[in-house]
BAFI-3210 file (N, C-alpha, C; in Angstrom, 3 decimals, decimal comma, padded with zeros to 6 digits):
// residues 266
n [1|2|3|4|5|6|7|8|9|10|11|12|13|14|15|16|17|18|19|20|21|22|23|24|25|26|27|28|29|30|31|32|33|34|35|36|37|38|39|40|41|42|43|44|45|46|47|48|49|50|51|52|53|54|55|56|57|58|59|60|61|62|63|64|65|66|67|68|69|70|71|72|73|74|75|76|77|78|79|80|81|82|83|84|85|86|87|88|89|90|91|92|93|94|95|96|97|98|99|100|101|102|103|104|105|106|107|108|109|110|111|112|113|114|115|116|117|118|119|120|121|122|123|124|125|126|127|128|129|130|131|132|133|134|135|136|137|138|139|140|141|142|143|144|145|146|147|148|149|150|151|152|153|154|155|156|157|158|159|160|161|162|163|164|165|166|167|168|169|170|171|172|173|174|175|176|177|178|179|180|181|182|183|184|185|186|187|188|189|190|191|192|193|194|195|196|197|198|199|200|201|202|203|204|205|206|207|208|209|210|211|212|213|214|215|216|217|218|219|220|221|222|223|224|225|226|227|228|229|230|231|232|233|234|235|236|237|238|239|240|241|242|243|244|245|246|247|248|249|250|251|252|253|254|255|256|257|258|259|260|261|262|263|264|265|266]
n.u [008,752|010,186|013,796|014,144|016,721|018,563|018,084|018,872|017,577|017,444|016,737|014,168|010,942|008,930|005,877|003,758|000,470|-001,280|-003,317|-001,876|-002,273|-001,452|-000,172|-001,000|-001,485|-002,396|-001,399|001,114|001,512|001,086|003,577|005,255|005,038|006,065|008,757|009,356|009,116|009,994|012,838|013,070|012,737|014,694|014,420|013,320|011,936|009,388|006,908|004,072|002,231|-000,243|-000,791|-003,022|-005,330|-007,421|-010,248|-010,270|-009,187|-011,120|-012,836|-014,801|-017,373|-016,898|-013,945|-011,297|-009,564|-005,759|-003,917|-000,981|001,586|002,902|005,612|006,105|005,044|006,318|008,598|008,190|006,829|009,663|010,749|009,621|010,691|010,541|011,995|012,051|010,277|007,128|005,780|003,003|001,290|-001,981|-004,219|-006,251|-005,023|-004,041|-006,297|-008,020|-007,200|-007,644|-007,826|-006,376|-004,869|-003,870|-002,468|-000,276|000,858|002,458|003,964|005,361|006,726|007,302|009,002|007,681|007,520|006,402|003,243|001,554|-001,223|-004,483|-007,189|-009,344|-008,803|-008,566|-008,713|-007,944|-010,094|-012,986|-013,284|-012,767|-010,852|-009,550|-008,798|-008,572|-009,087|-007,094|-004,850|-005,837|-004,789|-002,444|-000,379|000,080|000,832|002,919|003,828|003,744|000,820|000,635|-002,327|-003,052|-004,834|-006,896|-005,766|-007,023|-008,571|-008,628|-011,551|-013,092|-012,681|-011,450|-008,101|-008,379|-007,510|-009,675|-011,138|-009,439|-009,576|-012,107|-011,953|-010,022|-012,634|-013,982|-012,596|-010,702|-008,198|-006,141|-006,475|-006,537|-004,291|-003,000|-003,828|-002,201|000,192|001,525|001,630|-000,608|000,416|001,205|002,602|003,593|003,154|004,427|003,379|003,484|000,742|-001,289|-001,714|000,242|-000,165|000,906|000,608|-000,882|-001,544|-003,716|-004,930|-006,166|-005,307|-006,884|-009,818|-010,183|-011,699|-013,046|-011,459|-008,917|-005,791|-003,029|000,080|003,093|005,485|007,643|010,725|011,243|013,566|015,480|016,588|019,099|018,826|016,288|014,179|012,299|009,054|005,743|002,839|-000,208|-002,767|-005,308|-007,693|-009,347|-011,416|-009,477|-007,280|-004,664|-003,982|-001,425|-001,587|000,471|001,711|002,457|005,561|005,571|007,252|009,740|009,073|009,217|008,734|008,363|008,900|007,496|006,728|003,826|002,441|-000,368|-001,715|-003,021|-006,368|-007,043|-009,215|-011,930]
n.v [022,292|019,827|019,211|018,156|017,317|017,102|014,345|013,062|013,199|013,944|014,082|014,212|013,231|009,683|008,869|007,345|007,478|007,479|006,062|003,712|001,097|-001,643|-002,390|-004,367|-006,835|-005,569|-002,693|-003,372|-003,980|-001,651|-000,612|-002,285|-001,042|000,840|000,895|-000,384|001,691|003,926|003,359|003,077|005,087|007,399|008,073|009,061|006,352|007,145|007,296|008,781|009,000|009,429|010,775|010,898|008,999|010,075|009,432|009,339|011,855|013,905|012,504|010,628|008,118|005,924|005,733|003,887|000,975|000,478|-001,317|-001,901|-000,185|002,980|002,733|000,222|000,428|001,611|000,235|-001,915|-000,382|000,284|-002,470|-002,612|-000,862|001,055|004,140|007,036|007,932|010,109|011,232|012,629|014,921|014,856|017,435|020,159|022,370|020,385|019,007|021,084|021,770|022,490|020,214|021,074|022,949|021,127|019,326|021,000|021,656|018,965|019,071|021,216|021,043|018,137|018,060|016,320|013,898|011,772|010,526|007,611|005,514|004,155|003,125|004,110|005,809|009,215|012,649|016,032|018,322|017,525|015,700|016,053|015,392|013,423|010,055|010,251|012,906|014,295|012,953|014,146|017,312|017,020|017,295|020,330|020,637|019,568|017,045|013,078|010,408|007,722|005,034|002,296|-000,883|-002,674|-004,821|-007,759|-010,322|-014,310|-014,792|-012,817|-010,118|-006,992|-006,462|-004,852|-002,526|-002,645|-004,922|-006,624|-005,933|-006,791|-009,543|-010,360|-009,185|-011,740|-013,538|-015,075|-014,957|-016,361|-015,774|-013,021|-012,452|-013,778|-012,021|-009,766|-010,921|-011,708|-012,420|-011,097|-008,692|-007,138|-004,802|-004,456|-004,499|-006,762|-007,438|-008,365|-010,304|-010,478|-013,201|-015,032|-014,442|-013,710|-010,899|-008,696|-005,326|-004,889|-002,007|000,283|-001,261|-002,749|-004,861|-008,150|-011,267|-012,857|-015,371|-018,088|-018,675|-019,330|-017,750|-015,968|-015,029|-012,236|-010,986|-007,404|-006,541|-008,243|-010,081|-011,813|-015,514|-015,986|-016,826|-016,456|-017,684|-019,664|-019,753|-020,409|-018,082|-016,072|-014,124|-011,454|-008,955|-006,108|-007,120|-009,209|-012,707|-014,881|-017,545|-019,147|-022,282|-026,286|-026,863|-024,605|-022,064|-020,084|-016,887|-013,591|-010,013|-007,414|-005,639|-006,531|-008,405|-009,490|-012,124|-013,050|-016,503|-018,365|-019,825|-021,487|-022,228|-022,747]
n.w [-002,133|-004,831|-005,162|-008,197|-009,286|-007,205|-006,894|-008,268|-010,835|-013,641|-016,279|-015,898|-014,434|-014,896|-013,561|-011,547|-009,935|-006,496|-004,046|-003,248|-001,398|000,131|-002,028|-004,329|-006,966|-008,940|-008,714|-009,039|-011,729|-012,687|-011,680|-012,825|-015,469|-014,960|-014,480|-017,087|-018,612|-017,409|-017,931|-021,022|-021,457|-020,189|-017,721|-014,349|-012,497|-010,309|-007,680|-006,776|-003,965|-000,944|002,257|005,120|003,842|001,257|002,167|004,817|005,717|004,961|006,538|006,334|006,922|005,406|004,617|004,542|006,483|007,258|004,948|005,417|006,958|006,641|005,760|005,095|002,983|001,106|001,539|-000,263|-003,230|-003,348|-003,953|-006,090|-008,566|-007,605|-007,820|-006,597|-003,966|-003,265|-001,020|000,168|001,931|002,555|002,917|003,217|001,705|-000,662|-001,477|-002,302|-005,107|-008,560|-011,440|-012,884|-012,148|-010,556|-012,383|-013,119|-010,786|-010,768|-013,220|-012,498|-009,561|-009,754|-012,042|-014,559|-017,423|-018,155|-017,075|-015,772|-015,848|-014,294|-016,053|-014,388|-012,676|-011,500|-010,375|-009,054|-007,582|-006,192|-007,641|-010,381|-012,384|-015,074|-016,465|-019,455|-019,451|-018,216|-020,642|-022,542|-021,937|-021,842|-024,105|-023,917|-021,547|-022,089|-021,550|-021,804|-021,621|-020,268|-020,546|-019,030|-019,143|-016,566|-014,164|-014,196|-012,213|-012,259|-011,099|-012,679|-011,434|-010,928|-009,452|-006,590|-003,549|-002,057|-002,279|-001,119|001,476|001,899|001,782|004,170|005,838|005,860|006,823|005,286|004,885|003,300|000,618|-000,028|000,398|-001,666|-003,614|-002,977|-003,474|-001,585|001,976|004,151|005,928|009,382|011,001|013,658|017,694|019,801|023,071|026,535|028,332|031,775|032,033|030,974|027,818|024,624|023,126|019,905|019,165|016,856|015,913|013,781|011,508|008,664|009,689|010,831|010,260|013,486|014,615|014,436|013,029|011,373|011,697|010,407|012,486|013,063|013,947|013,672|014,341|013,412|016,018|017,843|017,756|017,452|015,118|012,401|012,979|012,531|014,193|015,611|015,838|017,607|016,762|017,809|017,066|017,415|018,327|018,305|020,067|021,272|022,907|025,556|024,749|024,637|023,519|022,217|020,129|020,959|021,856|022,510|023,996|021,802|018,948|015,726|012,630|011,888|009,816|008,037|007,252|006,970|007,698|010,687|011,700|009,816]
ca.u [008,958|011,268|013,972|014,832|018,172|019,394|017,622|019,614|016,800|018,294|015,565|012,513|010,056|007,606|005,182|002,258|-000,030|-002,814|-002,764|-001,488|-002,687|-001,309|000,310|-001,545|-001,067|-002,777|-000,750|002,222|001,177|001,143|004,689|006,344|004,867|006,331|009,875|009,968|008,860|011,262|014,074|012,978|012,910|015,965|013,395|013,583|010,532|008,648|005,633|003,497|001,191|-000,856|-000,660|-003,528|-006,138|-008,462|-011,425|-009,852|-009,069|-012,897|-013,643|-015,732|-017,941|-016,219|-012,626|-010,865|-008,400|-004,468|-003,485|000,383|002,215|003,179|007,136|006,144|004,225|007,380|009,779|007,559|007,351|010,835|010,982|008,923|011,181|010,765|013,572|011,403|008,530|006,715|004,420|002,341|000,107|-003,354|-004,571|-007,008|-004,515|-003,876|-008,013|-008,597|-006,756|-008,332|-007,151|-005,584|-003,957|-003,153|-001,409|000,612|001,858|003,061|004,782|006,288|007,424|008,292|009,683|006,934|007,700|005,468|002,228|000,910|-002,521|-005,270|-008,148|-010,332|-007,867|-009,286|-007,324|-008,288|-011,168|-014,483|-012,474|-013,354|-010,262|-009,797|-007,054|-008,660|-008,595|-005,571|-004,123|-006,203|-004,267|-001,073|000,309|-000,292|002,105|004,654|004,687|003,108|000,329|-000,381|-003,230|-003,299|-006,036|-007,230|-005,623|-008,603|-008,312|-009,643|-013,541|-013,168|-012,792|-009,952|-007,412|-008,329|-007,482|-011,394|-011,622|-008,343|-010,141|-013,365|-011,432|-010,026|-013,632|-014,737|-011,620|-009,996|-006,591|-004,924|-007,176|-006,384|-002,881|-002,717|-004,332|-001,114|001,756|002,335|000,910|-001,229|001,516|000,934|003,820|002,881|004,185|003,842|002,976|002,510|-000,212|-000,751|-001,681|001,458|-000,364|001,291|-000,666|-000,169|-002,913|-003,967|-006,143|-005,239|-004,878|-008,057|-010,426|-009,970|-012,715|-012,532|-010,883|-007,879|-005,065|-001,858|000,524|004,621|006,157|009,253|011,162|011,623|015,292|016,127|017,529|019,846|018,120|014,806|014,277|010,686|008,015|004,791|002,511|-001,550|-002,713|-006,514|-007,800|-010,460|-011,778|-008,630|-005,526|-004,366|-003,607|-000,544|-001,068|001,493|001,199|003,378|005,690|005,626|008,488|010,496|008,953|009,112|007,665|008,992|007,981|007,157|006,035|002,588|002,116|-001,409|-000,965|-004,599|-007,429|-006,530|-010,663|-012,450]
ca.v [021,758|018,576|019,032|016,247|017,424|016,628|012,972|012,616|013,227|015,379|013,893|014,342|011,888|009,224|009,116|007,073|008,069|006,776|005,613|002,123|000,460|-002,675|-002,939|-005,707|-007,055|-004,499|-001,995|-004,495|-003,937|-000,452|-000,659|-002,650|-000,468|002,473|000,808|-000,128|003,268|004,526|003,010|003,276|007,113|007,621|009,000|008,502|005,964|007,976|006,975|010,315|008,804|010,263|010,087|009,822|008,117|011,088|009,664|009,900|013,714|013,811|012,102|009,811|007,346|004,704|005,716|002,561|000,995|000,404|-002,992|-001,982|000,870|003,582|002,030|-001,074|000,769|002,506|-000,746|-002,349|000,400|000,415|-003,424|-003,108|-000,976|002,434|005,206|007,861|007,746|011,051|011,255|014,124|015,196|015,113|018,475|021,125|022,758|019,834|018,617|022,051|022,040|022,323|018,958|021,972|023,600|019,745|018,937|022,092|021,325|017,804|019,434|022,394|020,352|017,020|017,662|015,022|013,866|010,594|009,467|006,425|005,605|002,933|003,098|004,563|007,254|010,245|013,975|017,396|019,023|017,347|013,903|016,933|014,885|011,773|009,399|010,736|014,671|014,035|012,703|015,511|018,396|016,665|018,093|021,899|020,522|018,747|015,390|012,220|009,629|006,282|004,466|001,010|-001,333|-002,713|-005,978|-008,871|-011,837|-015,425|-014,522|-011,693|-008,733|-006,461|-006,386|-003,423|-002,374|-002,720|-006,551|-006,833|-005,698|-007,953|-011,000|-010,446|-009,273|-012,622|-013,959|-015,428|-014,481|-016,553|-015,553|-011,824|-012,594|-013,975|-010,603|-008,729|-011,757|-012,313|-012,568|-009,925|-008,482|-005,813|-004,269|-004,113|-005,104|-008,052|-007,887|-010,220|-009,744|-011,179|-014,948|-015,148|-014,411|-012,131|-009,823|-007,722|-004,826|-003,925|-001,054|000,573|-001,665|-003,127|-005,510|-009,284|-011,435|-013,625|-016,752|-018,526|-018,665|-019,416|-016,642|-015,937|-013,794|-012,402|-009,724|-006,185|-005,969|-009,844|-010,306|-013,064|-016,870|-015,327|-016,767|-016,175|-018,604|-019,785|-019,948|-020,299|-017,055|-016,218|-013,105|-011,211|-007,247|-005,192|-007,874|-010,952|-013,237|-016,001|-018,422|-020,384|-023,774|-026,605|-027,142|-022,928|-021,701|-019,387|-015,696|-012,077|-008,884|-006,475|-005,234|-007,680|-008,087|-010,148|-012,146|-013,901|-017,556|-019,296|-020,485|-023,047|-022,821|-022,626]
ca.w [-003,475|-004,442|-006,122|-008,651|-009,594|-006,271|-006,585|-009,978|-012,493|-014,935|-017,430|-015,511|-014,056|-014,830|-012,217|-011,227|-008,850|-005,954|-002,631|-003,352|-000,037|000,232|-003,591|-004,782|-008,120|-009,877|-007,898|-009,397|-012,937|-012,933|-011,372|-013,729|-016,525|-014,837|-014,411|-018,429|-019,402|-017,123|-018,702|-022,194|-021,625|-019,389|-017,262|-013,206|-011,788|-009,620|-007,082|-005,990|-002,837|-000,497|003,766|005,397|002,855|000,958|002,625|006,276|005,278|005,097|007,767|005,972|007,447|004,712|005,153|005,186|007,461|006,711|004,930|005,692|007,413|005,663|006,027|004,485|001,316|000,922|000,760|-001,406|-003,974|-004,126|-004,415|-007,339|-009,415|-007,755|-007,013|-005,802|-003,097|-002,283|000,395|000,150|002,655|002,010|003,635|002,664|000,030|-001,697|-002,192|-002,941|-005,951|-009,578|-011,865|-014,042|-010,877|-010,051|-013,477|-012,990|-009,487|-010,662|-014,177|-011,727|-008,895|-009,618|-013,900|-014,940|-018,607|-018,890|-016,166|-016,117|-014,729|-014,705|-016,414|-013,450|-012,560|-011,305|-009,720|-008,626|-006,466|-006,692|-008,781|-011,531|-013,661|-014,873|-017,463|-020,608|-019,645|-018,066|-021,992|-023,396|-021,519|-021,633|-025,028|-023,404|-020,679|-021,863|-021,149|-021,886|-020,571|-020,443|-019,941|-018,466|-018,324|-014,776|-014,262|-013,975|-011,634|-012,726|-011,170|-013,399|-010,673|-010,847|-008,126|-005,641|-001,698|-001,024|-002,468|000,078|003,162|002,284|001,835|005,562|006,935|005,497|007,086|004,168|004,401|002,149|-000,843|000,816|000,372|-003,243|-004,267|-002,715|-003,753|-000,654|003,277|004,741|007,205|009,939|011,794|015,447|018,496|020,709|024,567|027,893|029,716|033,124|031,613|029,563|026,412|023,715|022,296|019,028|018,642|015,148|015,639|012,610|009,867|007,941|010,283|010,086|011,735|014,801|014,328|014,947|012,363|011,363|011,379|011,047|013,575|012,826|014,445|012,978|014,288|013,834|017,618|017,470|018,175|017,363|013,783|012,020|013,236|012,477|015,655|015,656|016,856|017,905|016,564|018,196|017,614|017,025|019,154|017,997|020,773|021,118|023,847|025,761|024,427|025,230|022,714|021,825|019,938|022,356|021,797|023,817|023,682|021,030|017,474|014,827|011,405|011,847|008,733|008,144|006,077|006,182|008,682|011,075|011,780|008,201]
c.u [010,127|012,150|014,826|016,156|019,317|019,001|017,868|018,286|016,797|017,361|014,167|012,282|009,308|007,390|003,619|001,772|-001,163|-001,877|-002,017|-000,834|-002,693|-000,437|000,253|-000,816|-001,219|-002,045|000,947|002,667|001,650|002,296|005,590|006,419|005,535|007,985|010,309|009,989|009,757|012,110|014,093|013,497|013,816|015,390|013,249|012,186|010,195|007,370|005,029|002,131|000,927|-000,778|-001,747|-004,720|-007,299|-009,583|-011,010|-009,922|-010,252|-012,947|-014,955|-016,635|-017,313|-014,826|-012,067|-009,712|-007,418|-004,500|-002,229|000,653|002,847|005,267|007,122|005,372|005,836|008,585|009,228|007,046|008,373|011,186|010,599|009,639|011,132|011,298|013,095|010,354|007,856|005,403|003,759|001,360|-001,041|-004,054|-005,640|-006,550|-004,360|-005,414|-008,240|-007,979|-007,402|-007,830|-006,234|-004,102|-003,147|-001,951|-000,049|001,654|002,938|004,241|005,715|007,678|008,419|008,701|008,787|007,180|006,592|004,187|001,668|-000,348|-003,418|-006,481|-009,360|-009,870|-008,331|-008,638|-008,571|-009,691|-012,624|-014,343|-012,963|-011,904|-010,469|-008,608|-007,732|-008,708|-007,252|-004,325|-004,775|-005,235|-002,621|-000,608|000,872|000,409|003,521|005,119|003,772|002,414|-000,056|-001,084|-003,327|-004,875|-005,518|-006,775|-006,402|-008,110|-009,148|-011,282|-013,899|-013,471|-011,639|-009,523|-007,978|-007,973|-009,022|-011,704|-010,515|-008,948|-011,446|-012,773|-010,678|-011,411|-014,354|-013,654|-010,988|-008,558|-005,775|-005,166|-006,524|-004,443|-002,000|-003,095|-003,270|000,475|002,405|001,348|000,315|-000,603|001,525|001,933|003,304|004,117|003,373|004,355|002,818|001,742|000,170|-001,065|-000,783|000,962|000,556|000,434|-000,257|-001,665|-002,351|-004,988|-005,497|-005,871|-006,631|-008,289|-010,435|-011,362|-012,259|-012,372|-009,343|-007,230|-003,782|-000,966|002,183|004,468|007,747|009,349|011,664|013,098|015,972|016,869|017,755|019,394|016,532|014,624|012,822|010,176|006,512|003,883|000,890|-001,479|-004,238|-006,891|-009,262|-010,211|-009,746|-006,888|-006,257|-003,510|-002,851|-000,667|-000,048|001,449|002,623|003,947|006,045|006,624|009,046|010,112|009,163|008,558|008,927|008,002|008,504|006,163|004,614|001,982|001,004|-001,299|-001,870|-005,238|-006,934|-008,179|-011,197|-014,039]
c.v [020,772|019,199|018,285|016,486|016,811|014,986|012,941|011,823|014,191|015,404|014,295|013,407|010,834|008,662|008,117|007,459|007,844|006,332|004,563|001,112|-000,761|-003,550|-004,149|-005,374|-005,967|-003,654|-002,055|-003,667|-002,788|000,150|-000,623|-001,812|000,686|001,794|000,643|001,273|003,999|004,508|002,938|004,635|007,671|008,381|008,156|007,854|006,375|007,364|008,194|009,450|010,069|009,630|011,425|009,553|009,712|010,647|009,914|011,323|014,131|013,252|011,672|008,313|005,854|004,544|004,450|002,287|000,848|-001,105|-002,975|-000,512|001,449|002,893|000,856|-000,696|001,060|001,604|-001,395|-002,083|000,232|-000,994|-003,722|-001,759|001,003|003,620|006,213|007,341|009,204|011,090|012,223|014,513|015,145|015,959|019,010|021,866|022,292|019,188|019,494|022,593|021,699|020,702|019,825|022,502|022,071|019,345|020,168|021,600|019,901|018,248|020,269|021,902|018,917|016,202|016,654|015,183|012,653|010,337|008,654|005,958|004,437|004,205|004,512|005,734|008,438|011,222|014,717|017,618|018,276|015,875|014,628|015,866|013,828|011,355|010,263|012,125|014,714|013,829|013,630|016,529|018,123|017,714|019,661|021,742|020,341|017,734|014,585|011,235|008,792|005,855|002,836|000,140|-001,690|-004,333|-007,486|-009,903|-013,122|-015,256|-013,079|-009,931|-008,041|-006,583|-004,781|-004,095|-003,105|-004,725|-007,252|-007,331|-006,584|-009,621|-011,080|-009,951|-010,574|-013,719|-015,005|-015,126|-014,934|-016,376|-014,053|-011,374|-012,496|-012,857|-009,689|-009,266|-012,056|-012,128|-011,213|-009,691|-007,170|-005,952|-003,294|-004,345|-005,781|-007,858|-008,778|-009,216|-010,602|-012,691|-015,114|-015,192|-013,126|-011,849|-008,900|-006,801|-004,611|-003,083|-000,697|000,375|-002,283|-004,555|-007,350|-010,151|-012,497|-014,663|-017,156|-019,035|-018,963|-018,539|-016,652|-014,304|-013,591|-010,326|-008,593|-005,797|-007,324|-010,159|-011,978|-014,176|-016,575|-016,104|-016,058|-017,308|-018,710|-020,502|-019,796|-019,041|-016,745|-014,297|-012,550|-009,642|-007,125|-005,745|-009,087|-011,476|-014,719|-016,881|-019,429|-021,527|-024,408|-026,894|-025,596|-022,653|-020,364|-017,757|-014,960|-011,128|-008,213|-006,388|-006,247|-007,559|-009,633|-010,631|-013,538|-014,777|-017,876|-019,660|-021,901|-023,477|-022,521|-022,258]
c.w [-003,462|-005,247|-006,552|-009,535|-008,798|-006,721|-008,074|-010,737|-013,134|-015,957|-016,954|-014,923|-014,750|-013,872|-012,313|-010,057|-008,066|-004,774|-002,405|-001,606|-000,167|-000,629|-004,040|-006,457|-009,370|-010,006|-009,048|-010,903|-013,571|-012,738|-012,043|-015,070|-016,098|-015,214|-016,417|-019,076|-019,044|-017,926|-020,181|-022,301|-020,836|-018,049|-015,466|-012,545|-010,605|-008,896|-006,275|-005,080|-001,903|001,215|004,346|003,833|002,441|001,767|003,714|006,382|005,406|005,885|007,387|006,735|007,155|004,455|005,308|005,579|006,582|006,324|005,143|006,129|006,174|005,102|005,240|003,222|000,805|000,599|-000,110|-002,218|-004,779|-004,575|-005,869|-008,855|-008,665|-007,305|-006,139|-004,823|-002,582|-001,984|000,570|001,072|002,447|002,922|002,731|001,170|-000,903|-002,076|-002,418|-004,765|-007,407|-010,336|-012,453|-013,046|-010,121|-011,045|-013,460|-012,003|-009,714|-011,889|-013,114|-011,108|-008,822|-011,432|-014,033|-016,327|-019,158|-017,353|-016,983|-015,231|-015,401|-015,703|-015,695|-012,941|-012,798|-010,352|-009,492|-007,776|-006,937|-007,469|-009,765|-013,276|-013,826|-016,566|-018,541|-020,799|-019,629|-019,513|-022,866|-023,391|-021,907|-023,036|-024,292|-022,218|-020,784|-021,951|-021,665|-021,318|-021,260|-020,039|-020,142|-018,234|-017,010|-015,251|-013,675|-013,537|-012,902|-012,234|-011,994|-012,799|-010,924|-009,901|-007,673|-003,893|-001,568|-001,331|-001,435|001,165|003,147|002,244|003,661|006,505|006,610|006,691|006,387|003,424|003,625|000,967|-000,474|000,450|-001,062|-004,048|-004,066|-003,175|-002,914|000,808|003,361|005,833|007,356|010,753|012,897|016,404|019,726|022,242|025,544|028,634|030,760|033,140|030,921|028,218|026,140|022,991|021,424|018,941|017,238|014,942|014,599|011,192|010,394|008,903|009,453|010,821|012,322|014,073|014,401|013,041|012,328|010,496|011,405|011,720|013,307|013,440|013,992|013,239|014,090|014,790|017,368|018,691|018,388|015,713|013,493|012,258|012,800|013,724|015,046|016,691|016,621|017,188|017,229|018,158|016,503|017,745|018,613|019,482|020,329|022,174|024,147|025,719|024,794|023,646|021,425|021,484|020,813|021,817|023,024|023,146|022,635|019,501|016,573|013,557|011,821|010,709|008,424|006,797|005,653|007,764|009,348|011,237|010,591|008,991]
res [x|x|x|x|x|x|x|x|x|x|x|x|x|x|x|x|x|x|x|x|x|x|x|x|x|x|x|x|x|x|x|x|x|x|x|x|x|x|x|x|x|x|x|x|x|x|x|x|x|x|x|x|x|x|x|x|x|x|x|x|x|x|x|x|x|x|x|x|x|x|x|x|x|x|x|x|x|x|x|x|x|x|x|x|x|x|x|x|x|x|x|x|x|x|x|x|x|x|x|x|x|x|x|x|x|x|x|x|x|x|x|x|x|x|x|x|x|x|x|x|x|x|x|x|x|x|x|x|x|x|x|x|x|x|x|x|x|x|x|x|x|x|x|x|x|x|x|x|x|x|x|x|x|x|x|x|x|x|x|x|x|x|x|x|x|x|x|x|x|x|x|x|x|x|x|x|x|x|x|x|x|x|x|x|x|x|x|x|x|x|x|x|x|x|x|x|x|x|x|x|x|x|x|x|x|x|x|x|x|x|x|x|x|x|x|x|x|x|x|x|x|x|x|x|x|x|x|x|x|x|x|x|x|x|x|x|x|x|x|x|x|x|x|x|x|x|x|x|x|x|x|x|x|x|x|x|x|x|x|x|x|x|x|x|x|x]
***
């Protein structure tokens, strides 16, 4: 159990809650609504995620890959307004839990006074809840909920993870990008093989397709006369490849944030 006395919330929480894989705009939305509500209600902004993905837990056929390490959900969270982050396992005890036996555990454990949730927002064993039980039950708890619409692009889709990962299997990363506010960046690490290429794998994270791109490289510990670069890099399968070109800004092997800009081949 947490407890949020130590993590100076004397008032309680408000809490949103979902995997938020990648924290696109939508993601954003739901953010900023937590941080005013916060601070309206003296109330500490809270993010309750989940590690690994409910369908992985299942061992689903459609399970989908990572668009960022769990490390990089986690600073960009807090960039977006939020004090807490808990990471909850996603095991057997916690999908076995009723939505009733779910709303409990979140009042118990982490003082909840306000959630906030989209539209589509769905809990407990079976997705048996959802936002409008959820603001049914609430009184009989305690606390209060809001409901958010879904925030609608210009082709009139909402932002989600899954419109993410098809804009990179299309390989369309900079549309891919504008859906998150910023690059599609995987935190790997870069290799020589025995042709002086560097190589970053991304098994892992969400599938991009073959083609050659233009990407920054920048180093996870900033080693001094290293800046961040932008280098064409070849993508194929599950490694991105850097060849030694003439004219190559001066890289080495080590860990690196991998951040995709746009198609050098269309």
């Amino acid at each position: 159990k947490n407890n949020f006395s130590i993590l100076n919330a004397p008032n309680g929480t408000a809490i949103v809650i979902g995997n938020f894989d990648g924290v696109h705009k939508g993601h954003q939305a739901l953010l900023e609504k937590l941080a005013r509500v916060s601070k309206s209600k003296s109330l500490t902004p809270c993010v309750y995620t989940f590690y690994p993905h409910p369908k992985k837990f299942f061992k689903r056929l459609d399970a989908p890959k990572k668009l960022m390490s769990l490390e990089q959900k986690i600073s960009k969270l807090a960039l977006f307004g939020a004090e807490v982050v808990v990471v909850k396992p996603f095991n057997l005890a916690l999908s076995s839990l009723t939505f009733e036996e779910y709303i409990q555990h979140l009042k118990n454990d982490l003082n909840v006074k306000c959630i906030i949730v989209g539209e589509d927002f769905v809990f407990g064993k079976g997705r048996s809840g959802n936002a409008e039980k959820l603001k049914e039950l609430a009184p009989e708890y305690g606390f209060e909920v809001e409901i958010i619409e879904d925030v609608i692009e210009k082709n009139g889709l909402r932002y989600s993870s899954t419109q993410v990962r098809e804009r990179l299997i299309e390989g369309n990363v900079k549309d891919a990008g504008l859906e998150l506010g910023e690059p599609v960046t995987y935190k790997t690490y870069l290799y020589e093989d025995d042709y002086c290429n560097l190589i970053a794998h991304l098994s892992g994270y969400s599938p991009i397709k073959k083609g050659v791109y233009f990407a920054k490289v920048q180093y996870t510990d900033d080693p001094q006369g290293y800046e961040p670069v932008v280098v064409p890099v070849t993508i194929k399968g599950d490694k991105a490849f850097i060849a030694p070109l003439a004219e190559m800004p001066d890289l080495k092997e080590g860990r690196v944030y991998l951040s995709l800009i746009d198609n050098i081949e269309k």
